[in-house]
N, CA, C and O atoms as a MOPAC input file, in Angstrom:
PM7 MOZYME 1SCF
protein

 N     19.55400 1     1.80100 1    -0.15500 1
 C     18.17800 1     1.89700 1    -0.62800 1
 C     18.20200 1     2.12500 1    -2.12900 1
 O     18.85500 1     2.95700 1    -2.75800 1
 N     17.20200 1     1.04900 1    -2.64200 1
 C     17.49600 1     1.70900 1    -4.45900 1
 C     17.07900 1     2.60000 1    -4.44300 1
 O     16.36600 1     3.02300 1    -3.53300 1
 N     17.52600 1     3.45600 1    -5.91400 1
 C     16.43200 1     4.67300 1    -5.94200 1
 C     15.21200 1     5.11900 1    -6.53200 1
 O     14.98200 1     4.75200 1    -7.68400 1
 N     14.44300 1     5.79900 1    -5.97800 1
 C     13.17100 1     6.01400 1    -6.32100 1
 C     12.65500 1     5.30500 1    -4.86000 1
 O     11.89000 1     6.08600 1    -4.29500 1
 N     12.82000 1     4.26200 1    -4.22000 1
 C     12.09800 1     3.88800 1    -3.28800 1
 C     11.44600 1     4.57100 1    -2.05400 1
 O     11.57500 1     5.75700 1    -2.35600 1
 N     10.87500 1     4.54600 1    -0.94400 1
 C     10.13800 1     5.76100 1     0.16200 1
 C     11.23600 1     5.25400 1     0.95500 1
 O     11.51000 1     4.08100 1     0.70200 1
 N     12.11700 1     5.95000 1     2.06600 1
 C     12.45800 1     5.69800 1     2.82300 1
 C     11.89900 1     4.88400 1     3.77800 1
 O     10.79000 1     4.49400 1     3.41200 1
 N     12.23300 1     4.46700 1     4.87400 1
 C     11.62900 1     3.60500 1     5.70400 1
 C     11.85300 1     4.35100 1     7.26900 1
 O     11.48300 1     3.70100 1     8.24700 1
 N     12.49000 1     5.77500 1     7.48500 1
 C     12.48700 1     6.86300 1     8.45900 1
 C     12.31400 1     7.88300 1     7.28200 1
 O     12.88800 1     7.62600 1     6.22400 1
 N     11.56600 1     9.01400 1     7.39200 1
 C     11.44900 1    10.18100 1     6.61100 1
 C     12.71100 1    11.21400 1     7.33300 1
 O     12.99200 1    11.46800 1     8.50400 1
 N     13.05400 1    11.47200 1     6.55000 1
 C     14.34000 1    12.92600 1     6.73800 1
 C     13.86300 1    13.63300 1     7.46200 1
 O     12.83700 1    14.20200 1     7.08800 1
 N     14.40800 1    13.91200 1     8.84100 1
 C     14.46900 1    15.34100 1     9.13600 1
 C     14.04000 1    16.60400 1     8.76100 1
 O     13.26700 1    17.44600 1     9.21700 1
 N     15.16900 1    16.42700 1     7.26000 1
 C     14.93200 1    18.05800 1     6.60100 1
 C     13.42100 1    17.85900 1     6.29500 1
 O     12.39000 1    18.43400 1     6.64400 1
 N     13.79800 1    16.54800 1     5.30500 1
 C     12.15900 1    16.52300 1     3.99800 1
 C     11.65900 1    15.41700 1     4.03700 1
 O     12.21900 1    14.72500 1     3.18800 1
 N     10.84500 1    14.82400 1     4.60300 1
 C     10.13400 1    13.51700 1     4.17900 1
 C      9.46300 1    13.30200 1     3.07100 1
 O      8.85800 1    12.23700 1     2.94500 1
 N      9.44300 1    14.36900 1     1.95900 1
 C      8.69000 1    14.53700 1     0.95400 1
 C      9.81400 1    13.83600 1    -0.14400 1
 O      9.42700 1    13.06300 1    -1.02000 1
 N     11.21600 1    14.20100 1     0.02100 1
 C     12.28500 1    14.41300 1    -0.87400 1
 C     12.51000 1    13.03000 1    -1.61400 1
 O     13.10300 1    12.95400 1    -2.69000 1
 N     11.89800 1    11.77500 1    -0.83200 1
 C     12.06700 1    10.52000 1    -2.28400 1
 C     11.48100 1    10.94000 1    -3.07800 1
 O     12.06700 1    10.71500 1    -4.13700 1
 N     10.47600 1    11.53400 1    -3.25100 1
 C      9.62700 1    12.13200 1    -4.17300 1
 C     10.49500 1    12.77200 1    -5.32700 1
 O     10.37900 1    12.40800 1    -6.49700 1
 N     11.36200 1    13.74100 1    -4.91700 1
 C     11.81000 1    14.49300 1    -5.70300 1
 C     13.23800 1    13.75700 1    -6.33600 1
 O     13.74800 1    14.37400 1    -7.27100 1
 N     13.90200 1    12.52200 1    -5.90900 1
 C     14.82800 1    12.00400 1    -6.38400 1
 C     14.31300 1    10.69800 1    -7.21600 1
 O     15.10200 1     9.90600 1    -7.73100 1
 N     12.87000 1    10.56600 1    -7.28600 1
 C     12.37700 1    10.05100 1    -8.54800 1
 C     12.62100 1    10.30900 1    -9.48800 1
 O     12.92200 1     9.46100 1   -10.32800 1
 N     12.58500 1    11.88900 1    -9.78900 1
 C     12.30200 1    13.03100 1   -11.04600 1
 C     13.60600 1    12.72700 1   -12.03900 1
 O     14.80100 1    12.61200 1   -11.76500 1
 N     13.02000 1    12.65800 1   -13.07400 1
 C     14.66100 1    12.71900 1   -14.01100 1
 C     15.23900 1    14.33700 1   -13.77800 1
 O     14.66700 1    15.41800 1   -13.64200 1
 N     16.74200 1    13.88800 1   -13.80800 1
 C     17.49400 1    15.12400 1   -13.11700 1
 C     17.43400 1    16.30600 1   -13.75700 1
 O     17.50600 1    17.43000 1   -13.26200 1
 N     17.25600 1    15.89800 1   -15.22900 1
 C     17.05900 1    17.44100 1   -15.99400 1
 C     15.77300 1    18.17100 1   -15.84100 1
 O     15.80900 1    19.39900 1   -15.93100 1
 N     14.70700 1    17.60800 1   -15.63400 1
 C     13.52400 1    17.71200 1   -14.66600 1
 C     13.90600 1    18.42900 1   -13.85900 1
 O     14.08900 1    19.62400 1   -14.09300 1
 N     14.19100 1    17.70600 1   -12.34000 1
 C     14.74200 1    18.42900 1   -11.36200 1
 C     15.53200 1    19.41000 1   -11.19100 1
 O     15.52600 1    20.07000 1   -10.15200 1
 N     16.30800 1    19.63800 1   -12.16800 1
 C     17.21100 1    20.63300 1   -12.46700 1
 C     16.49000 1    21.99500 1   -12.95800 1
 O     17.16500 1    23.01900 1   -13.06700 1
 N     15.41100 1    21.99200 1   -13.18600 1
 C     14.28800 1    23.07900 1   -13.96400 1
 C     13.40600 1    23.55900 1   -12.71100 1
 O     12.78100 1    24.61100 1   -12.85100 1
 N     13.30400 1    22.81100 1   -11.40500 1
 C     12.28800 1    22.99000 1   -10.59900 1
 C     13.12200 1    24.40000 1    -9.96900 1
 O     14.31800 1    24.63300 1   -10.14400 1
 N     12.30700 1    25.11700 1    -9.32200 1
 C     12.77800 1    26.49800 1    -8.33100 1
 C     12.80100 1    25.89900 1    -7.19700 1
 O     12.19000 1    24.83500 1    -7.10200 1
 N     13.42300 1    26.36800 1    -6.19700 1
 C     13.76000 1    25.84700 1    -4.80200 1
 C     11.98400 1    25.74100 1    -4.35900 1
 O     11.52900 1    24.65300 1    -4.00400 1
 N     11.12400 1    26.94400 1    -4.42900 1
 C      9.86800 1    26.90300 1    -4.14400 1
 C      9.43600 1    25.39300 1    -4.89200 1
 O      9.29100 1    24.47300 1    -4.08800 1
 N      9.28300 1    25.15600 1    -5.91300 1
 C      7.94900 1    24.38000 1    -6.56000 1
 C      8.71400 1    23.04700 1    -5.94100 1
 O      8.08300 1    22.22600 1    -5.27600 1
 N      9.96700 1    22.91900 1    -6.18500 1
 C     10.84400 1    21.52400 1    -5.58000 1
 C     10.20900 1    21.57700 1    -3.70700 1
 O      9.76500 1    20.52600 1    -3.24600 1
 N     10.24400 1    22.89900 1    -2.77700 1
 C      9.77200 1    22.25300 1    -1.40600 1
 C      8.33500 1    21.89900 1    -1.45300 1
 O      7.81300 1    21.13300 1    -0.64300 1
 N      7.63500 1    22.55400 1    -2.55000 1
 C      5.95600 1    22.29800 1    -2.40700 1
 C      5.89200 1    21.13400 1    -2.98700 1
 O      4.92000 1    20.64700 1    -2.40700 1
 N      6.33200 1    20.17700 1    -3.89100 1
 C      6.25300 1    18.83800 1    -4.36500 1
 C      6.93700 1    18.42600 1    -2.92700 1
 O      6.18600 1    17.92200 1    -2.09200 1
 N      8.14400 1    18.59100 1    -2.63800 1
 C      8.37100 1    17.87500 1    -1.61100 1
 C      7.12000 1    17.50200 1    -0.35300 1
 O      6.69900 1    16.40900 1     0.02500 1
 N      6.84200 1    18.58900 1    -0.01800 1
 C      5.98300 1    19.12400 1     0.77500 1
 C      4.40900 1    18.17700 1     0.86900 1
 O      3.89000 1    17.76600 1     1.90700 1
 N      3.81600 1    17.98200 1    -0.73900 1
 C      3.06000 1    17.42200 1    -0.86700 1
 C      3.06400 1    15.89100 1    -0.66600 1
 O      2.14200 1    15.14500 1    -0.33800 1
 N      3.98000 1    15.70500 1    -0.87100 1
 C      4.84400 1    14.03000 1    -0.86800 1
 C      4.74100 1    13.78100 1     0.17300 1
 O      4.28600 1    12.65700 1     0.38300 1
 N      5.19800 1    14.91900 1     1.79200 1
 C      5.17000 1    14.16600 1     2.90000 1
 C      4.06400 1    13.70100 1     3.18800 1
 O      3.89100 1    12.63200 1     3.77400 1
 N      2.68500 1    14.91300 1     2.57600 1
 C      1.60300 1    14.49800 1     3.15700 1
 C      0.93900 1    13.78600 1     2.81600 1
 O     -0.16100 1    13.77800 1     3.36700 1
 N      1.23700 1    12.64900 1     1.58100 1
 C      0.15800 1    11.58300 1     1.29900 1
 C      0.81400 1    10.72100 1     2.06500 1
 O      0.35600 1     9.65600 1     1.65100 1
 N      1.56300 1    10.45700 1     2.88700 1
 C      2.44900 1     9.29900 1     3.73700 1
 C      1.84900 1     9.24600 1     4.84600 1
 O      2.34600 1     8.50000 1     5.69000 1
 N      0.20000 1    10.25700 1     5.31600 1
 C      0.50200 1    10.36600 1     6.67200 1
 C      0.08000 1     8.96600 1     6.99900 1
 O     -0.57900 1     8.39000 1     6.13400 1
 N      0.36000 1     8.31000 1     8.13600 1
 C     -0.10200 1     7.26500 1     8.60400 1
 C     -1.91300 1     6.74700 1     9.24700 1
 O     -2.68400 1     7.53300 1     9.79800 1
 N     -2.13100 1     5.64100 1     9.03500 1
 C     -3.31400 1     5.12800 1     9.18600 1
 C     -3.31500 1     4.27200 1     9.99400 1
 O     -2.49800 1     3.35300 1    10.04900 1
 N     -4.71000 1     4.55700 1    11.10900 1
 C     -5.01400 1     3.38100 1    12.24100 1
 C     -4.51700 1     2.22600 1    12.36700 1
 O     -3.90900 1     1.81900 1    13.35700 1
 N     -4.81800 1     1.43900 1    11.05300 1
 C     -4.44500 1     0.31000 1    10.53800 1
 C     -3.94600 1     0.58500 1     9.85600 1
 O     -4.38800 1     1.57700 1     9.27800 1
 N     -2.77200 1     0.05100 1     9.37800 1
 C     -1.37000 1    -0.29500 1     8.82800 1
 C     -0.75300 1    -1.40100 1     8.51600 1
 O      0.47400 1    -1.38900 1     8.61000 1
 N     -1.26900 1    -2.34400 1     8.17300 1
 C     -0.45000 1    -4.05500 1     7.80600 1
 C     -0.04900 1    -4.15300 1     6.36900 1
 O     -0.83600 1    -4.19400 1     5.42300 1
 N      1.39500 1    -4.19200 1     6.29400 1
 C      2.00100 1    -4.56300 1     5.21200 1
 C      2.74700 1    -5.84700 1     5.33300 1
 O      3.31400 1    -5.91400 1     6.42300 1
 N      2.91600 1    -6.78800 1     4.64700 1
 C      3.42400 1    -7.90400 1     4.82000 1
 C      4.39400 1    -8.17700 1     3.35300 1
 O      3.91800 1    -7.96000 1     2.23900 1
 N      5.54700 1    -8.58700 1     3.52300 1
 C      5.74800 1    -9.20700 1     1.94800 1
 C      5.81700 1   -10.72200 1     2.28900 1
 O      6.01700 1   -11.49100 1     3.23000 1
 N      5.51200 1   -10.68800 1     0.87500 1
 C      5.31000 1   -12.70300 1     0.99500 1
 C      6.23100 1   -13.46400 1    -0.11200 1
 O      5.90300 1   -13.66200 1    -1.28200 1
 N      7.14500 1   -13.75000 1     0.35000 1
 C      8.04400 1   -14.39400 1    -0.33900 1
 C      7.17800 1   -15.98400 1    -0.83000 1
 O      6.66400 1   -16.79400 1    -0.05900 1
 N      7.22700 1   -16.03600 1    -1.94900 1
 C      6.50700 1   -17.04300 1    -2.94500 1
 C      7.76300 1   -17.76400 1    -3.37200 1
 O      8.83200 1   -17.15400 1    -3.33500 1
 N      7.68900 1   -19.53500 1    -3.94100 1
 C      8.48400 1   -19.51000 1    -4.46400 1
 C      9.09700 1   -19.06500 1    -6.03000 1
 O     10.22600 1   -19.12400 1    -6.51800 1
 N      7.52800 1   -18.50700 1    -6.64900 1
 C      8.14100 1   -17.99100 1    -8.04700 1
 C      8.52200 1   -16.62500 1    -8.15200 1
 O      9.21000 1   -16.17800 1    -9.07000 1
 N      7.99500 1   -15.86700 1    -7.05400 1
 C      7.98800 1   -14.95300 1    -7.05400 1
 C      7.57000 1   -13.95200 1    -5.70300 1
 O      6.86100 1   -14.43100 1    -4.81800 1
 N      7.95000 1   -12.85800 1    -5.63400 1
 C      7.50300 1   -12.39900 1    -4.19800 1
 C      6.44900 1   -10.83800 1    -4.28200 1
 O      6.73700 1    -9.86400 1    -4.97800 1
 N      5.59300 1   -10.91600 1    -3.65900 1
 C      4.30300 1    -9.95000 1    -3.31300 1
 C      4.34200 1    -9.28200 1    -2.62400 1
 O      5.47200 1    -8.94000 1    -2.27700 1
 N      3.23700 1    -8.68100 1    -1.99600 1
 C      3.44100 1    -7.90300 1    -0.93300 1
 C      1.93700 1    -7.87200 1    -0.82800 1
 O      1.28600 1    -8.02000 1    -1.86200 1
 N      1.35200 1    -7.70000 1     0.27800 1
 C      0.30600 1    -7.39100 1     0.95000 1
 C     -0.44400 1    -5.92800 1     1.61000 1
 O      0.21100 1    -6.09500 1     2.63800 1
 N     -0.83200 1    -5.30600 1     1.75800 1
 C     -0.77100 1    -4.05900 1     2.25800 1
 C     -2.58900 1    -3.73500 1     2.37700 1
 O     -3.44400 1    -3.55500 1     1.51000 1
 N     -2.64500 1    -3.77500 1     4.01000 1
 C     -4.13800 1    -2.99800 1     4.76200 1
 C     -4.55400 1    -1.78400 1     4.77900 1
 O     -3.37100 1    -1.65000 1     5.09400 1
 N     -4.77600 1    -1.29300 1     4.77300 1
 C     -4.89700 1     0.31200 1     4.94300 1
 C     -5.98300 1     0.92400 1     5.69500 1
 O     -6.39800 1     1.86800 1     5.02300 1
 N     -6.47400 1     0.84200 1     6.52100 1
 C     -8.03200 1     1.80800 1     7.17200 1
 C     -7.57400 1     2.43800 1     7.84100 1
 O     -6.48200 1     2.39600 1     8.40900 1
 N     -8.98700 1     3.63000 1     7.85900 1
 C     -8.93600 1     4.52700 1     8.39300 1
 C    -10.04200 1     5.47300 1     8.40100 1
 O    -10.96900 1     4.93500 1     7.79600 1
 N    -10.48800 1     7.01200 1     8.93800 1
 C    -10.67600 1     7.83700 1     9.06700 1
 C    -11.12000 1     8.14100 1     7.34800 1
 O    -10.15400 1     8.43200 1     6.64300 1
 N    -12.32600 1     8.10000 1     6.72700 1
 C    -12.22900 1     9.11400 1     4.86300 1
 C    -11.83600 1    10.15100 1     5.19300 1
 O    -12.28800 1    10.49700 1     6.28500 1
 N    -11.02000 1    10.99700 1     4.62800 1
 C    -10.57300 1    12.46600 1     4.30000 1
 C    -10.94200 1    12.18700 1     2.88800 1
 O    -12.15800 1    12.22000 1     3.07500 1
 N    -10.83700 1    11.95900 1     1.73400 1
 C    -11.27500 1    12.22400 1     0.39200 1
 C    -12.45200 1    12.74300 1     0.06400 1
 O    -13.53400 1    12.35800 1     0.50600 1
 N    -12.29200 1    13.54800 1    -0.64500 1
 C    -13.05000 1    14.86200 1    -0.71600 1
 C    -14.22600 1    13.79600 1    -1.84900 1
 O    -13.64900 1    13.10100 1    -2.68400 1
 N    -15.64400 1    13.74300 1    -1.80800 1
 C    -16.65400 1    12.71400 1    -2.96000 1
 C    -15.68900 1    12.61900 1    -4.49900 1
 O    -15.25700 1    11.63100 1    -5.09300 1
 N    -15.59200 1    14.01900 1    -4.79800 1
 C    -15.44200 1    14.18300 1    -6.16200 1
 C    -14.00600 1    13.30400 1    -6.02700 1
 O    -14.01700 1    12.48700 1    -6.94800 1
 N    -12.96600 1    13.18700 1    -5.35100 1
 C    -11.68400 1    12.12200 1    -5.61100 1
 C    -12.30100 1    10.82300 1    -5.17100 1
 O    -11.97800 1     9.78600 1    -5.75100 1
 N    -12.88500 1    10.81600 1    -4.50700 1
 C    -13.87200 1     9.28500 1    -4.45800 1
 C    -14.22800 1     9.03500 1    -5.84200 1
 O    -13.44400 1     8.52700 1    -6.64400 1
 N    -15.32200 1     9.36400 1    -6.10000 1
 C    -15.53800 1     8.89700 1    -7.58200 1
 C    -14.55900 1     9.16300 1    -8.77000 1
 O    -14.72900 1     8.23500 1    -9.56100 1
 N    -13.86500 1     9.79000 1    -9.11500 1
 C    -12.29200 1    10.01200 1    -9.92400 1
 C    -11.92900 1     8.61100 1    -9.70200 1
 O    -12.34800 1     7.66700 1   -10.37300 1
 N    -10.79900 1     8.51800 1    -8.32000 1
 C    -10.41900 1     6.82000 1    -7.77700 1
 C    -11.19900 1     5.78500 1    -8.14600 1
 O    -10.59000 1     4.93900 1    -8.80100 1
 N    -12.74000 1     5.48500 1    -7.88100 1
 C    -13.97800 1     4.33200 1    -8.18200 1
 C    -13.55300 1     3.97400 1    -9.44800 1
 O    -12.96900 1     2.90400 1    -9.62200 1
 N    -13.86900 1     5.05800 1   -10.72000 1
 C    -13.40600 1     4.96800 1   -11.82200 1
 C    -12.20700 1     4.01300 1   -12.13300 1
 O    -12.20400 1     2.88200 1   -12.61800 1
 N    -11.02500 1     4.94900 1   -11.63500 1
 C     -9.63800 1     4.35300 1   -12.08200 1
 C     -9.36900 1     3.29000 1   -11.80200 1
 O     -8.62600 1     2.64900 1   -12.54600 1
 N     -9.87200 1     2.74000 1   -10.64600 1
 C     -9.55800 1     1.48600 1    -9.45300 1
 C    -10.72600 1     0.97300 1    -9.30200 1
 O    -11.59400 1     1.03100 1    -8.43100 1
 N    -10.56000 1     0.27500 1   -10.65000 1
 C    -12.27900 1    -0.86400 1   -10.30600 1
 C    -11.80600 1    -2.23000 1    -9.59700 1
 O    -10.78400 1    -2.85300 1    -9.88100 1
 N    -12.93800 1    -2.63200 1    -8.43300 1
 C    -12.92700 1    -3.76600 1    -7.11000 1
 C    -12.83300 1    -4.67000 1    -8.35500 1
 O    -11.86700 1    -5.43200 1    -8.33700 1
 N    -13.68600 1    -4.74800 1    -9.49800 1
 C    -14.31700 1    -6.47000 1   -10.18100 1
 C    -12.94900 1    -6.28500 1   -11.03000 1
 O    -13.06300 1    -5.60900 1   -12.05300 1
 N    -11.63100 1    -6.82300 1   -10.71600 1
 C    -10.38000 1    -6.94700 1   -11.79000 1
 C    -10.05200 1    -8.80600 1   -11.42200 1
 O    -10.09800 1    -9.49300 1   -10.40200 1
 N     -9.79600 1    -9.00300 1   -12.54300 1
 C     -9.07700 1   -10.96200 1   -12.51900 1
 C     -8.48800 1   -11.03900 1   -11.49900 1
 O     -8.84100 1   -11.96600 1   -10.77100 1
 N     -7.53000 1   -10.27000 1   -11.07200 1
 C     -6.53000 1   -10.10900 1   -10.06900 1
 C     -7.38000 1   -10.38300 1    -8.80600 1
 O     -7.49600 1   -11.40700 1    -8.13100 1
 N     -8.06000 1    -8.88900 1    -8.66500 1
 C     -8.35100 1    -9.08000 1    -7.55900 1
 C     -9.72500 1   -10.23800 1    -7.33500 1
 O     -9.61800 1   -10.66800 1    -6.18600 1
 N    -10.73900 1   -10.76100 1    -7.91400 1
 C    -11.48500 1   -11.85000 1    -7.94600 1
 C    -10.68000 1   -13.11900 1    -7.64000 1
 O    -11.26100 1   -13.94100 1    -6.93200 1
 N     -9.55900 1   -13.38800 1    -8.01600 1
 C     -8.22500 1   -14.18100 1    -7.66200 1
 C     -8.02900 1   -14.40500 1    -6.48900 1
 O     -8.13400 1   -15.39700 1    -5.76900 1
 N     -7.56100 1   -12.80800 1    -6.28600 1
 C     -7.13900 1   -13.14200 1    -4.47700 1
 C     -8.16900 1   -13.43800 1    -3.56100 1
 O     -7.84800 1   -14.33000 1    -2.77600 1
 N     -9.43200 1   -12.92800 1    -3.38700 1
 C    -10.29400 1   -12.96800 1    -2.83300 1
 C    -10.99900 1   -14.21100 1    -2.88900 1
 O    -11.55900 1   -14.52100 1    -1.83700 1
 N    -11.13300 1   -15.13300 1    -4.01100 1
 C    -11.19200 1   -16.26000 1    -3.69600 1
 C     -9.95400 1   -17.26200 1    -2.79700 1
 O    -10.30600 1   -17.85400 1    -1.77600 1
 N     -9.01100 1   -17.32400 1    -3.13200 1
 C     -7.68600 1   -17.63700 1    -2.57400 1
 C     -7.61200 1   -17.48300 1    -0.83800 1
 O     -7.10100 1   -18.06400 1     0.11900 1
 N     -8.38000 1   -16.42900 1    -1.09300 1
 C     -8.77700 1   -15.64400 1     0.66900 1
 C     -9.71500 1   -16.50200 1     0.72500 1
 O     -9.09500 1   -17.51100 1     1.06200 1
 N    -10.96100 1   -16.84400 1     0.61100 1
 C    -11.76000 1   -17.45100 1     1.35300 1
 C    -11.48700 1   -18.92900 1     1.37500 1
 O    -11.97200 1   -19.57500 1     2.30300 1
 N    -10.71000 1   -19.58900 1     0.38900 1
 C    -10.15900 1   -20.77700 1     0.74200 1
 C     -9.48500 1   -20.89000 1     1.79900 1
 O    -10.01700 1   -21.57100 1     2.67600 1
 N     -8.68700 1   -20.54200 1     1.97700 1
 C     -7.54400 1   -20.68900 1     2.76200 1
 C     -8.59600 1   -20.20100 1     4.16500 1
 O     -8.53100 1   -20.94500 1     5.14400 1
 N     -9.30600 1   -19.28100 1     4.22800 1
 C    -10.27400 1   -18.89600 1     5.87200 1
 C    -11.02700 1   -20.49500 1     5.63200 1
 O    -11.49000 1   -20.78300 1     6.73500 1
 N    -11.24100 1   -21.30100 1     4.93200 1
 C    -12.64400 1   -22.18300 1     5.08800 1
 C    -11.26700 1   -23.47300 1     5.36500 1
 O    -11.43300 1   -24.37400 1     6.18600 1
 N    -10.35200 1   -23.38200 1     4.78300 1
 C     -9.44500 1   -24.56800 1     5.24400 1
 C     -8.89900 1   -24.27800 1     6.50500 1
 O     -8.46100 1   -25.25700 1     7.10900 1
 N     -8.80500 1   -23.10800 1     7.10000 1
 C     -8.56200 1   -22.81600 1     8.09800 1
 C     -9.80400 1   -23.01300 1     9.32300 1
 O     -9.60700 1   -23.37700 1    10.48300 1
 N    -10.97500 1   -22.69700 1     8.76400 1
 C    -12.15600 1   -23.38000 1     9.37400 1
 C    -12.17300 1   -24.73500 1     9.81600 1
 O    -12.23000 1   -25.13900 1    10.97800 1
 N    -12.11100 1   -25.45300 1     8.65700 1
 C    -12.01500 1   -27.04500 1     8.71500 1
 C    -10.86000 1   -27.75200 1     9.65200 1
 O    -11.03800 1   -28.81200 1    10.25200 1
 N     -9.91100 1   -27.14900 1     9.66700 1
 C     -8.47200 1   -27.77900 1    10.05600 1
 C     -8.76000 1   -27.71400 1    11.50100 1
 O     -8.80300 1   -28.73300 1    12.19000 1
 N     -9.05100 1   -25.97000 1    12.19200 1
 C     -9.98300 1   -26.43300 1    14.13000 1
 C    -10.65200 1   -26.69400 1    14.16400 1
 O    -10.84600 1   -27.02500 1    15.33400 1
 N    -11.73300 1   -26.93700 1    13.41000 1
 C    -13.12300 1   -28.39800 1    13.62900 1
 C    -12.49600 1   -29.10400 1    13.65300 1
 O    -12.43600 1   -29.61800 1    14.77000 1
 N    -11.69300 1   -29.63600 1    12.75300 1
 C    -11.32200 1   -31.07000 1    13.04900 1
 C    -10.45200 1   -31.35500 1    14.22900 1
 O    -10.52600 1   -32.42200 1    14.83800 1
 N     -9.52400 1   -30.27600 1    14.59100 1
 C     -8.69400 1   -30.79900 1    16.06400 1
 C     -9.40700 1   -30.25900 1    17.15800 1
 O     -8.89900 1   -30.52200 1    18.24800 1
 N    -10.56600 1   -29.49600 1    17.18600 1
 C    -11.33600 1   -29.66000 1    18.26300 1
 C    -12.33900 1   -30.67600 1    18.34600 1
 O    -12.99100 1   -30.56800 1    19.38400 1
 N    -12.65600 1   -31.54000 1    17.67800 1
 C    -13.12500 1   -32.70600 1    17.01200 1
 C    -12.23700 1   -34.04400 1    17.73600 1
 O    -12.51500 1   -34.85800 1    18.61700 1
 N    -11.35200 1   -33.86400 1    17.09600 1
 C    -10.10000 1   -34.81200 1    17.80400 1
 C     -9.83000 1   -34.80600 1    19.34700 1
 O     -9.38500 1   -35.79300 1    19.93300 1
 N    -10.10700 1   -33.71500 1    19.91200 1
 C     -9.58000 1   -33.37100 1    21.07600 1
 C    -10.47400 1   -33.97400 1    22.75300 1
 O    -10.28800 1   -34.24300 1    23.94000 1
 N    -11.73200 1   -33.87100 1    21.40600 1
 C    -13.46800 1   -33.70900 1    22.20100 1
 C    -13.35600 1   -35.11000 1    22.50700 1
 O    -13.75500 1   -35.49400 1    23.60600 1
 N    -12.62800 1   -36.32300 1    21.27900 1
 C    -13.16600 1   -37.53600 1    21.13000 1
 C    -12.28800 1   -38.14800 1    22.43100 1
 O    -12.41500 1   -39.32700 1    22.76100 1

């Protein structure tokens, strides 16, 4: 696994602890066993899992992506709602991009079983 990455089973001991082998070591080397398990600690808990869960990577040929669903249950407290709204604005190039890209591909996907239920009918 490179490093810095999330595991793909959380540890036993710490599921928090990729977290803490991010940190530059002289960093880490300054933390107290306490503040190092409470970062750890905190780390496990933004991982917890969601209803929905679809991650996909998509190997492109110039390059490769990744996809990722997420719903669920809000726990975010308003005031980190609006903080997030702020930071993470919906109207970005990017994302206007994909979302068109998305409805192409649903309307060619439309067109393509009209037409072989079309074919099928005749």
């Amino acid at each position: 696994m490179p490093s810095g990455d999330m595991p793909d089973t959380p540890s036993p001991k710490r599921s928090g602890e990729w977290l803490l082998d991010r940190l530059p070591p002289k960093i880490r080397a300054e933390l107290s066993p306490e503040a190092a398990a409470a970062i750890a600690d905190a780390a496990s808990r933004s991982v917890e899992s969601h209803p929905v869960d679809i991650r996909l990577s998509l190997p492109l040929p110039f390059r490769r992506f990744y996809l990722a669903v997420l719903a669920g249950g809000e726990r975010r407290s308003p005031q980190r709602i609006d903080a997030e709204s702020r930071r993470r604005r919906l109207v970005r190039a990017a994302n206007v991009v994909f979302l068109i890209a998305l409805l192409v591909m649903f309307y060619a996907g439309y067109r393509l079983v009209t037409l072989l239920i079309n074919a099928v009918m005749l």
